[in-house]
PyMOL Python script that loads the backbone (N, CA, C, O; Angstrom):
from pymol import cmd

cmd.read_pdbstr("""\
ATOM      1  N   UNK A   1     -16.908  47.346  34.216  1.00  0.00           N
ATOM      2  CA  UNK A   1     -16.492  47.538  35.591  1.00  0.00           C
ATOM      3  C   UNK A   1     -17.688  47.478  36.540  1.00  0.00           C
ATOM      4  O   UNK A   1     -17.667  47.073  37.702  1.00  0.00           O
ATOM      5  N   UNK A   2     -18.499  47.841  36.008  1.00  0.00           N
ATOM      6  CA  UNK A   2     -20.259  48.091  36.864  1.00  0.00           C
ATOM      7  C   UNK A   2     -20.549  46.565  37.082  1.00  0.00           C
ATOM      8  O   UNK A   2     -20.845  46.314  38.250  1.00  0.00           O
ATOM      9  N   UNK A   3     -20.536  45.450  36.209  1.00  0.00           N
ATOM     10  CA  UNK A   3     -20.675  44.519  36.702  1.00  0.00           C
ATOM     11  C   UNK A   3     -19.896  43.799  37.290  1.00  0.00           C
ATOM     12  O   UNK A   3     -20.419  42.862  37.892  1.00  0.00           O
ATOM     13  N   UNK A   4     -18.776  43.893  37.343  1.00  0.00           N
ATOM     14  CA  UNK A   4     -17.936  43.447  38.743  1.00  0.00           C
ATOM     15  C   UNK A   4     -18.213  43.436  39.701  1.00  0.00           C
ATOM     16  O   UNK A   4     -18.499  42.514  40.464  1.00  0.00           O
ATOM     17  N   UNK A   5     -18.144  45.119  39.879  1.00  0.00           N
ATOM     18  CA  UNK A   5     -18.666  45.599  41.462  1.00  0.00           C
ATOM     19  C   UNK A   5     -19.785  44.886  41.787  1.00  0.00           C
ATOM     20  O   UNK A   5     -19.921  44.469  42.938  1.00  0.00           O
ATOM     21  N   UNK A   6     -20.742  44.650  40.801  1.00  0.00           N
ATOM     22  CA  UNK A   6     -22.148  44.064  41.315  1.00  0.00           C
ATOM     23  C   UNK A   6     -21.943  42.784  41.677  1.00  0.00           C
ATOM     24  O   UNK A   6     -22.764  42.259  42.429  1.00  0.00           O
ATOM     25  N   UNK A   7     -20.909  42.110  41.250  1.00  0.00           N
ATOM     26  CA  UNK A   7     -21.481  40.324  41.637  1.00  0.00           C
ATOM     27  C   UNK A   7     -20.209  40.531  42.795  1.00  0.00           C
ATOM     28  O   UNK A   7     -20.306  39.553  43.535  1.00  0.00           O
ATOM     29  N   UNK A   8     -19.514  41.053  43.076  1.00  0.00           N
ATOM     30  CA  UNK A   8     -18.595  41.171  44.328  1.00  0.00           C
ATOM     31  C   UNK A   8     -19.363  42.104  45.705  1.00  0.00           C
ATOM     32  O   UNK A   8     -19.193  41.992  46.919  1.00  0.00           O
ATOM     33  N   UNK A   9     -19.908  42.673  45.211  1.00  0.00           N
ATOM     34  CA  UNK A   9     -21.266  43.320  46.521  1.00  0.00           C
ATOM     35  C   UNK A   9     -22.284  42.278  46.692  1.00  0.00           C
ATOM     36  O   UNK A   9     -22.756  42.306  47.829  1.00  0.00           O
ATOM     37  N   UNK A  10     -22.849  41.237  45.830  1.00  0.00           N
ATOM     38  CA  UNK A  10     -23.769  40.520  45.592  1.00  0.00           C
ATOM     39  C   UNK A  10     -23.241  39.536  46.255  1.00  0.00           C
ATOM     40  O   UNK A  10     -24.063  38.977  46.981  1.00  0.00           O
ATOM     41  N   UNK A  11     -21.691  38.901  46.305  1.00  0.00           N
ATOM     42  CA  UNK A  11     -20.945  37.858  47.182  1.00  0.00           C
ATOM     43  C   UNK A  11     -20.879  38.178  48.376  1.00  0.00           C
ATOM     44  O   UNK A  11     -21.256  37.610  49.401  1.00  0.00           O
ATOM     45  N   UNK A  12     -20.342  39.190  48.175  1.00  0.00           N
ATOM     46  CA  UNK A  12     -20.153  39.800  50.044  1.00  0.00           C
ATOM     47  C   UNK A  12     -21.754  39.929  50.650  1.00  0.00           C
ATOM     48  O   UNK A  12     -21.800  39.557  51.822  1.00  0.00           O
ATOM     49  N   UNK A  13     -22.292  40.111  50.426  1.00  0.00           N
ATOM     50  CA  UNK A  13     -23.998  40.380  51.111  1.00  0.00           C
ATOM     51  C   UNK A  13     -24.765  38.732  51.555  1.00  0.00           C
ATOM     52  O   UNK A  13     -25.569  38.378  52.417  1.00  0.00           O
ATOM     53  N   UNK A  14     -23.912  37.940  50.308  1.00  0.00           N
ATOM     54  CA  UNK A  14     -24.402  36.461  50.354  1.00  0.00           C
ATOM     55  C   UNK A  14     -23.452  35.944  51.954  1.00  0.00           C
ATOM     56  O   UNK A  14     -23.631  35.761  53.158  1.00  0.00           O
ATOM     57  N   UNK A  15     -22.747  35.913  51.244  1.00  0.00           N
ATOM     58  CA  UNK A  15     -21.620  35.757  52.608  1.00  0.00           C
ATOM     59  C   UNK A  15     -21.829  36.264  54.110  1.00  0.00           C
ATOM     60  O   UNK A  15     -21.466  35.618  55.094  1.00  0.00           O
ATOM     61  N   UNK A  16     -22.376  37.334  54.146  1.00  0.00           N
ATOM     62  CA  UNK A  16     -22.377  38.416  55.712  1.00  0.00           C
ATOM     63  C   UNK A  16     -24.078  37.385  55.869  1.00  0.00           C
ATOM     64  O   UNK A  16     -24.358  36.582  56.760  1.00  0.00           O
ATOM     65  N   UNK A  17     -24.743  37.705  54.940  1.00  0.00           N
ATOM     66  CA  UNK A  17     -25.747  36.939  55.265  1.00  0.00           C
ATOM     67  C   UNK A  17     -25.489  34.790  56.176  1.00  0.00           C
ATOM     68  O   UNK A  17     -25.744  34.196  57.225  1.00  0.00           O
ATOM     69  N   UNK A  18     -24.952  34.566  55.023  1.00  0.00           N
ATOM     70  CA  UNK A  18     -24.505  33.594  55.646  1.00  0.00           C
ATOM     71  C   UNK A  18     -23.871  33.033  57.149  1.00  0.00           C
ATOM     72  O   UNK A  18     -24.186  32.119  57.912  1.00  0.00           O
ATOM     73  N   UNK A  19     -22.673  34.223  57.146  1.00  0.00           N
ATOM     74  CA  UNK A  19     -22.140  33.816  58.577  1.00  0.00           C
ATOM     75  C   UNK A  19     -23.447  34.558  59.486  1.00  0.00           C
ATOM     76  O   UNK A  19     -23.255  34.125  60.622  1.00  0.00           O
ATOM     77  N   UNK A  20     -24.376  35.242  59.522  1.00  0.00           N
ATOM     78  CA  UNK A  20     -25.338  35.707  60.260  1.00  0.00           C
ATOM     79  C   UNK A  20     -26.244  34.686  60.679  1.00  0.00           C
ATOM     80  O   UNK A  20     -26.584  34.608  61.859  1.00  0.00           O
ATOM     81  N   UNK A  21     -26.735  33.757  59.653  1.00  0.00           N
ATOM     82  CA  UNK A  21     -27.553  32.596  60.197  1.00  0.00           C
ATOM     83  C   UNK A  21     -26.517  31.426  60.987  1.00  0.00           C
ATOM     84  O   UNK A  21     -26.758  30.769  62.000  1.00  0.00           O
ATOM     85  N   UNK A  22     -25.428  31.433  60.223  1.00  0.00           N
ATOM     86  CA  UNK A  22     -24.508  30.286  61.423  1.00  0.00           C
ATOM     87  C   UNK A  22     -24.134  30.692  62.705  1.00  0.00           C
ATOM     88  O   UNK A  22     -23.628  29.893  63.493  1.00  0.00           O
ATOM     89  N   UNK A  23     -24.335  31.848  62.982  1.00  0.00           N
ATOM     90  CA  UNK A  23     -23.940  32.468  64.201  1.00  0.00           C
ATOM     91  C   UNK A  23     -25.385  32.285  65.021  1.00  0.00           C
ATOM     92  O   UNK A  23     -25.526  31.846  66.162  1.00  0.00           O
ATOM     93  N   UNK A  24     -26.305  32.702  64.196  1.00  0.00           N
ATOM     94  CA  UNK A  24     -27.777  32.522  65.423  1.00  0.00           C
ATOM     95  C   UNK A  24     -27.956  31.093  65.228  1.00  0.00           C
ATOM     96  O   UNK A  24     -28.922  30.685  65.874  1.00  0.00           O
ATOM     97  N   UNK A  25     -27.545  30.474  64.770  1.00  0.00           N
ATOM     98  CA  UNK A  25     -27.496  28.799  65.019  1.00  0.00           C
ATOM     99  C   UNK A  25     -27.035  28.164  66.400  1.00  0.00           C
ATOM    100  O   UNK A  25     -27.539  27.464  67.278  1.00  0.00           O
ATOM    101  N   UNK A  26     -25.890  28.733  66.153  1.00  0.00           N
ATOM    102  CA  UNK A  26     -25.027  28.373  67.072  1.00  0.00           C
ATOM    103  C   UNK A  26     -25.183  29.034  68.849  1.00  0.00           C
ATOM    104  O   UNK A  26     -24.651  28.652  69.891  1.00  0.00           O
ATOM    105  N   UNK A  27     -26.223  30.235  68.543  1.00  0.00           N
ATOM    106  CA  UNK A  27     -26.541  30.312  70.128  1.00  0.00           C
ATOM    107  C   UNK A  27     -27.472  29.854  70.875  1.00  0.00           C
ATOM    108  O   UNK A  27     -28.663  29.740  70.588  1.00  0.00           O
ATOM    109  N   UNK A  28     -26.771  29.498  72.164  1.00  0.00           N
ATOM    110  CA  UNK A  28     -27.489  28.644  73.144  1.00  0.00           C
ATOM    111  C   UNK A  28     -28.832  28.962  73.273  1.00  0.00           C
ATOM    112  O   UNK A  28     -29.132  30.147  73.122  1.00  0.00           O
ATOM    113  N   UNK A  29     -29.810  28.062  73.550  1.00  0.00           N
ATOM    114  CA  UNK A  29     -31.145  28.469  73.763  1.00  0.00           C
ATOM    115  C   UNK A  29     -31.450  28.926  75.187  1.00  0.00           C
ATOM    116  O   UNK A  29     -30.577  28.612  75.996  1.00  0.00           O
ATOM    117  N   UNK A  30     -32.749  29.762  75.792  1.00  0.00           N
ATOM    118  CA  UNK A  30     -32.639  29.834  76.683  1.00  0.00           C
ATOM    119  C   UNK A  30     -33.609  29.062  77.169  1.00  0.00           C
ATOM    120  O   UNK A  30     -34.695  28.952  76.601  1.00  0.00           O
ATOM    121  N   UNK A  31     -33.233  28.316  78.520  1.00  0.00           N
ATOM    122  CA  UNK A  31     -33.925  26.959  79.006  1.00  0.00           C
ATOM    123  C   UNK A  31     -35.218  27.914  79.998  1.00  0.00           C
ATOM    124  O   UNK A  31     -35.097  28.940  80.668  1.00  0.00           O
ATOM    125  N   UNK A  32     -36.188  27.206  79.770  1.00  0.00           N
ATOM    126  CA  UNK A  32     -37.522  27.716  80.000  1.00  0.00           C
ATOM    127  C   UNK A  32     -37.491  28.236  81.508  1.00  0.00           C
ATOM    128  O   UNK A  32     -37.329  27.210  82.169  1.00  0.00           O
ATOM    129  N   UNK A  33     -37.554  29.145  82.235  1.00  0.00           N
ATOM    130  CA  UNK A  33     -37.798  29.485  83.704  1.00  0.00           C
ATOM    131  C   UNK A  33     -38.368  30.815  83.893  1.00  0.00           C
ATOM    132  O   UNK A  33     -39.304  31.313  83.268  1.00  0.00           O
ATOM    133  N   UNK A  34     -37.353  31.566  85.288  1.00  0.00           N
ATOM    134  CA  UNK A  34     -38.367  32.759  85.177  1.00  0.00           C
ATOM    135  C   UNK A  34     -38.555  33.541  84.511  1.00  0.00           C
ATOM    136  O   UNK A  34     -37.462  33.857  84.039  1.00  0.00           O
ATOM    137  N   UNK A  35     -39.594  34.360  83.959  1.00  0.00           N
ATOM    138  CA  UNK A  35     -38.992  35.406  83.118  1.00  0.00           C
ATOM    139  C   UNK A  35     -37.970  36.628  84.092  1.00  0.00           C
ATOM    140  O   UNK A  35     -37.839  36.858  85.294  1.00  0.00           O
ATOM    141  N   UNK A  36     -37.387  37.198  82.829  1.00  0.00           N
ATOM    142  CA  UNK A  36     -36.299  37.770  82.877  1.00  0.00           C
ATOM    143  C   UNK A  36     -37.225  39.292  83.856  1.00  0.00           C
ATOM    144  O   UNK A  36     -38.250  39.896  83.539  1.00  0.00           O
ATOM    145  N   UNK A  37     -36.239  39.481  85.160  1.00  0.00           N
ATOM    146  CA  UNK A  37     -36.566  40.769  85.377  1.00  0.00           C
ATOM    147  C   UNK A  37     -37.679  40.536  86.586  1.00  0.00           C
ATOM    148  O   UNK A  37     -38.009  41.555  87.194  1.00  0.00           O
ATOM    149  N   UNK A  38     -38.227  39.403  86.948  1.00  0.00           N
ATOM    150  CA  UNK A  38     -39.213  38.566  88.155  1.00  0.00           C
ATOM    151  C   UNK A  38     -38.764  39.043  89.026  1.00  0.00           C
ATOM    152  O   UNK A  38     -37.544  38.880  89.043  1.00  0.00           O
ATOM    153  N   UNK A  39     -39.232  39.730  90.023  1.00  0.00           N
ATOM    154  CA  UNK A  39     -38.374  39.646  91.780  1.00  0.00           C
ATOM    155  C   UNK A  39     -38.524  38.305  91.990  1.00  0.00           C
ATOM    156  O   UNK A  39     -39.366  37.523  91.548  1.00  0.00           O
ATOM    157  N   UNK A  40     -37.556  38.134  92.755  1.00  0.00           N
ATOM    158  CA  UNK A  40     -37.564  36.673  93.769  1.00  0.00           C
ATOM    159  C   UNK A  40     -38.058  36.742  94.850  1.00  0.00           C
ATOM    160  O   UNK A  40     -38.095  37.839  95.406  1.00  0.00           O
ATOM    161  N   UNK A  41     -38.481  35.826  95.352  1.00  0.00           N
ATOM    162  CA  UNK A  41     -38.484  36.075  97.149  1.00  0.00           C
ATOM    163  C   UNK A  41     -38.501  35.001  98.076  1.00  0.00           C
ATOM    164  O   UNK A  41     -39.017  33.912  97.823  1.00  0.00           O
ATOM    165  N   UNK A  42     -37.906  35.311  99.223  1.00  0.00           N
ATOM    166  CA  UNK A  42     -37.250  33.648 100.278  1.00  0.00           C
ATOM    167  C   UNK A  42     -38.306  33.223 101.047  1.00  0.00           C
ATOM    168  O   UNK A  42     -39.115  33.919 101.662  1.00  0.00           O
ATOM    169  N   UNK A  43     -38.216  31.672 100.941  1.00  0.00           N
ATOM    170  CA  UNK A  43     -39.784  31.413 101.646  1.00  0.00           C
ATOM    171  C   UNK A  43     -39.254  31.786 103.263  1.00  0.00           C
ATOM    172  O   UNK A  43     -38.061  31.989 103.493  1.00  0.00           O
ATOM    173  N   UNK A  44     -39.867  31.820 103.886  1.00  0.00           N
ATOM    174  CA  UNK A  44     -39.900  31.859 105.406  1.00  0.00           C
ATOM    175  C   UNK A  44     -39.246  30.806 106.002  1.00  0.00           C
ATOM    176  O   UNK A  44     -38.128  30.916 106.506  1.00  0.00           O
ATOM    177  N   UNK A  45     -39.937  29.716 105.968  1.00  0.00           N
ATOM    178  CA  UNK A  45     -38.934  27.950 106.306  1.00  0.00           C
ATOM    179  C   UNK A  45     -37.444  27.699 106.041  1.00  0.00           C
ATOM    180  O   UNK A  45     -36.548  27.359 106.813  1.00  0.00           O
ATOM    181  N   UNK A  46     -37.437  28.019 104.466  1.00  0.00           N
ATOM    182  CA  UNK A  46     -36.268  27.178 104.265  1.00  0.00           C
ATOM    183  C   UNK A  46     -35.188  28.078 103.304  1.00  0.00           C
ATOM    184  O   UNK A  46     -34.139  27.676 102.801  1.00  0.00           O
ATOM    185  N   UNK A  47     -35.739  29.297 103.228  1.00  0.00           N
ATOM    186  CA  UNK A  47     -35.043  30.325 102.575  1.00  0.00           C
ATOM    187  C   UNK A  47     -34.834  30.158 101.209  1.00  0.00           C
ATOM    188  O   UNK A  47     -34.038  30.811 100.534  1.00  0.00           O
ATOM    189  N   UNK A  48     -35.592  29.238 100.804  1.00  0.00           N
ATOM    190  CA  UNK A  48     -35.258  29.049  99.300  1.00  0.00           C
ATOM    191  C   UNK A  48     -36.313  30.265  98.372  1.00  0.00           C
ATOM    192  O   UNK A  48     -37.530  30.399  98.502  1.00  0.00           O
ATOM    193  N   UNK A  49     -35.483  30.964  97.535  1.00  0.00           N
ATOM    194  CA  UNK A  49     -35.671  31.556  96.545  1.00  0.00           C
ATOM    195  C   UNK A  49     -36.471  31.305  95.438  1.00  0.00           C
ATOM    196  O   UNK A  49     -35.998  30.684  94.486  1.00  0.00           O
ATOM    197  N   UNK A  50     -38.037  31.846  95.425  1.00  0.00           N
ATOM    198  CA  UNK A  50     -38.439  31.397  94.140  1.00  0.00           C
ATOM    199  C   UNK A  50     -39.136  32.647  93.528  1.00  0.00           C
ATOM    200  O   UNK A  50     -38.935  33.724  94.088  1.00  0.00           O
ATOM    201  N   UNK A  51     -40.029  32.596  92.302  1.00  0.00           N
ATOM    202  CA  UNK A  51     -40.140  33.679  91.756  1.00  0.00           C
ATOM    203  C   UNK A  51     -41.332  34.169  92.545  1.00  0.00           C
ATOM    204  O   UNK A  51     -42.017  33.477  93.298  1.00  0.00           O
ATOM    205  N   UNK A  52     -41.519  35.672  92.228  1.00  0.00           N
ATOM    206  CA  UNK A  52     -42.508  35.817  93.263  1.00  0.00           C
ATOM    207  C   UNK A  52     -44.095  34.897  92.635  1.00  0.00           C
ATOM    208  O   UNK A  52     -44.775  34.169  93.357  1.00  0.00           O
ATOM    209  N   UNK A  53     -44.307  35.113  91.549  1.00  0.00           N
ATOM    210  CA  UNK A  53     -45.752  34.575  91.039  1.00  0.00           C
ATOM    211  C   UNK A  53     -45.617  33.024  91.304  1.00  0.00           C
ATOM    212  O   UNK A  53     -46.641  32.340  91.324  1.00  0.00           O
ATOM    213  N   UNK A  54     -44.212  32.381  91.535  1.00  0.00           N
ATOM    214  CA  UNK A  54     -44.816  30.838  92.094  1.00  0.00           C
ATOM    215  C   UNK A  54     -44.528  30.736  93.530  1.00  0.00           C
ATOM    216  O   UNK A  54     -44.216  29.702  94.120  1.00  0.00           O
ATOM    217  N   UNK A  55     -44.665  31.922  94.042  1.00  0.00           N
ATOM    218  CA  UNK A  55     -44.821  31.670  95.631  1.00  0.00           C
ATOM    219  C   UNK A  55     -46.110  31.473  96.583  1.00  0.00           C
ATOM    220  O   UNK A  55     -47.223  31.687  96.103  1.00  0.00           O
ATOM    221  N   UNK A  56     -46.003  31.160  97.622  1.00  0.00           N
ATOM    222  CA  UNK A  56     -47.619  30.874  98.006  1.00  0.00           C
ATOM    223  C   UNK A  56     -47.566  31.817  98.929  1.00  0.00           C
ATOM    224  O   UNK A  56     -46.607  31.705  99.692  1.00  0.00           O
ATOM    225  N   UNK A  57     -48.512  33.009  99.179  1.00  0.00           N
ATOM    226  CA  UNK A  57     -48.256  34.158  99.852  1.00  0.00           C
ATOM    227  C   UNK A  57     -49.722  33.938 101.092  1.00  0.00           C
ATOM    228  O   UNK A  57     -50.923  33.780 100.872  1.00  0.00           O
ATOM    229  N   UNK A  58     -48.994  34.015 102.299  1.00  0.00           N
ATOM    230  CA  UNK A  58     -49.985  34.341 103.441  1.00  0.00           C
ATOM    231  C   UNK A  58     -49.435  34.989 104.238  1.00  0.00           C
ATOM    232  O   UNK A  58     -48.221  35.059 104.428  1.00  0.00           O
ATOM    233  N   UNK A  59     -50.947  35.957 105.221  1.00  0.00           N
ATOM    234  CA  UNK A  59     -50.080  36.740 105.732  1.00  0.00           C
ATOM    235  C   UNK A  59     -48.781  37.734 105.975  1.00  0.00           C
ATOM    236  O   UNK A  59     -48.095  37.880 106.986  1.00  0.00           O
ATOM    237  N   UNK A  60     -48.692  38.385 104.626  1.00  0.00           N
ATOM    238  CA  UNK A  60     -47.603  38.977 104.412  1.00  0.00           C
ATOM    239  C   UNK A  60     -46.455  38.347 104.212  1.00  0.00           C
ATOM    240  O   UNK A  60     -45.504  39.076 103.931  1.00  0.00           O
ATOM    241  N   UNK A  61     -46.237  37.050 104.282  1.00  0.00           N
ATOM    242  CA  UNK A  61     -45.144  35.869 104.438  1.00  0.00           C
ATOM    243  C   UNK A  61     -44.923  35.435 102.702  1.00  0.00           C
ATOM    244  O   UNK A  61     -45.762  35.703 101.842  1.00  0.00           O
ATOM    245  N   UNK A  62     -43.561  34.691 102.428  1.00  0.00           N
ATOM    246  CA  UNK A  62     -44.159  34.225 101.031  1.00  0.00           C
ATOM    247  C   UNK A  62     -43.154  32.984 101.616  1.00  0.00           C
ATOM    248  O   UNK A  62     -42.149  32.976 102.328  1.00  0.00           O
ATOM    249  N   UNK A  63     -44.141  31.715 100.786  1.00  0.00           N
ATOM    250  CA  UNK A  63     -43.435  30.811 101.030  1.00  0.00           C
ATOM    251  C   UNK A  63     -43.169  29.301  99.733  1.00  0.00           C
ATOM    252  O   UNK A  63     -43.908  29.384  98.752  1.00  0.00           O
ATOM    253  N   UNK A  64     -42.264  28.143  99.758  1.00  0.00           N
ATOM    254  CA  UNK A  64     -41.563  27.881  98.505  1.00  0.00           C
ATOM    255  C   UNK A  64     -43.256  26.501  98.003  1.00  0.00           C
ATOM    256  O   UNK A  64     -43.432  25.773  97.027  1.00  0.00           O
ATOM    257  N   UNK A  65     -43.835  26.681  98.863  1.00  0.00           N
ATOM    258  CA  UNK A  65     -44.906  25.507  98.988  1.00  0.00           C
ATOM    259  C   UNK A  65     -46.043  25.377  99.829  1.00  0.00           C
ATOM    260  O   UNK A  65     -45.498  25.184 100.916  1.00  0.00           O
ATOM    261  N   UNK A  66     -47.592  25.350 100.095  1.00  0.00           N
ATOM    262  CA  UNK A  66     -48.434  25.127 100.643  1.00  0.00           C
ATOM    263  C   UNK A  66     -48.059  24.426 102.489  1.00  0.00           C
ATOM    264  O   UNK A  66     -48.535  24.726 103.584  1.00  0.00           O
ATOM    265  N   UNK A  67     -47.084  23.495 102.091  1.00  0.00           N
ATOM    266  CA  UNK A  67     -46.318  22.400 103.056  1.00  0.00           C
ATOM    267  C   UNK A  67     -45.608  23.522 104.279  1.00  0.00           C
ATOM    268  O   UNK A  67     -45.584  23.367 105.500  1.00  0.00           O
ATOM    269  N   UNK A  68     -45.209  24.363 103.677  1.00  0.00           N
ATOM    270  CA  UNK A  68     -43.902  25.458 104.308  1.00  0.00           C
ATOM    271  C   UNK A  68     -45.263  26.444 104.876  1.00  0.00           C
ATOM    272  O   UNK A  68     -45.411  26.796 106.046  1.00  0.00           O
ATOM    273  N   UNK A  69     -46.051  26.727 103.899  1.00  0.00           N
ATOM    274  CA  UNK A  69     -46.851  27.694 104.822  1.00  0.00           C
ATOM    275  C   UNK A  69     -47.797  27.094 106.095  1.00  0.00           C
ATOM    276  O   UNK A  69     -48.062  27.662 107.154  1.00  0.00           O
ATOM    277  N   UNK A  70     -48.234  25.684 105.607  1.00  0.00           N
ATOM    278  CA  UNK A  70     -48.879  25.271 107.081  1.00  0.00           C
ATOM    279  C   UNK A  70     -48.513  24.933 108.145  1.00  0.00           C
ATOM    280  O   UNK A  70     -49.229  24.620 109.096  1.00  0.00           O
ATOM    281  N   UNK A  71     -46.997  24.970 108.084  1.00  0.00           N
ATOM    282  CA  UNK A  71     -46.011  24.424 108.681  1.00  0.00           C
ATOM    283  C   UNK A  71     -45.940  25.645 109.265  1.00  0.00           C
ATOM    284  O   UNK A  71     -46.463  25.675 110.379  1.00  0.00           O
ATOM    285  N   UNK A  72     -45.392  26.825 108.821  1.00  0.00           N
ATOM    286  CA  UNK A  72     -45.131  28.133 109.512  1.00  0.00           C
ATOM    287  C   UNK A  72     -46.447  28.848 110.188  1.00  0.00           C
ATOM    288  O   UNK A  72     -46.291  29.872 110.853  1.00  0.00           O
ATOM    289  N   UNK A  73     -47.202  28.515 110.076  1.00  0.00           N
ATOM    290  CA  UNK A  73     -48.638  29.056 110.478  1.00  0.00           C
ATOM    291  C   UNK A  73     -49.293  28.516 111.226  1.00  0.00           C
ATOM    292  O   UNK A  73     -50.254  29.123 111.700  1.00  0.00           O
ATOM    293  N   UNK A  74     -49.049  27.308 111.575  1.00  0.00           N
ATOM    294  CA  UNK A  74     -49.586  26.578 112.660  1.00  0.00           C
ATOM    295  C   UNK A  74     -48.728  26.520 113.942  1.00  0.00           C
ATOM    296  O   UNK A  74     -49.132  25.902 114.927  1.00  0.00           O
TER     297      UNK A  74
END
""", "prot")
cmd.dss("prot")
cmd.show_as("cartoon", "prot")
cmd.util.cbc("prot")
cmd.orient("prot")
């Protein structure tokens, strides 16, 4: 009886194992951007939303591009 139980615990463990790797197979990857948890912030110009570390910050202002800040500053 002892070895029953063993190759039927030994199936089931193979098995749970199994559907465990087809399941992390099967989830979507996550496509490279901000990290998770970034404040955002709106440029001044054009209100577009970017993360704060790729913003270009002057004058207390943050903005989506170099272009937007010389633009707003001049």
């Amino acid at each position: 009886m002892g070895r029953i139980l063993f190759w039927v615990l030994l199936g089931l463990a193979i098995y749970l194992l199994w559907r465990w790797f087809v399941a992390q197979s099967r989830r979507p990857h996550r496509a490279a951007g901000p990290k998770a948890g970034e404040p955002m912030v709106a440029c001044e110009v054009c209100r577009l939303n970017v993360p704060r570390s790729e913003a270009v910050q002057a004058r207390g202002h943050f903005f989506c591009c170099d272009e937007h800040r010389r633009q707003a500053l001049d």
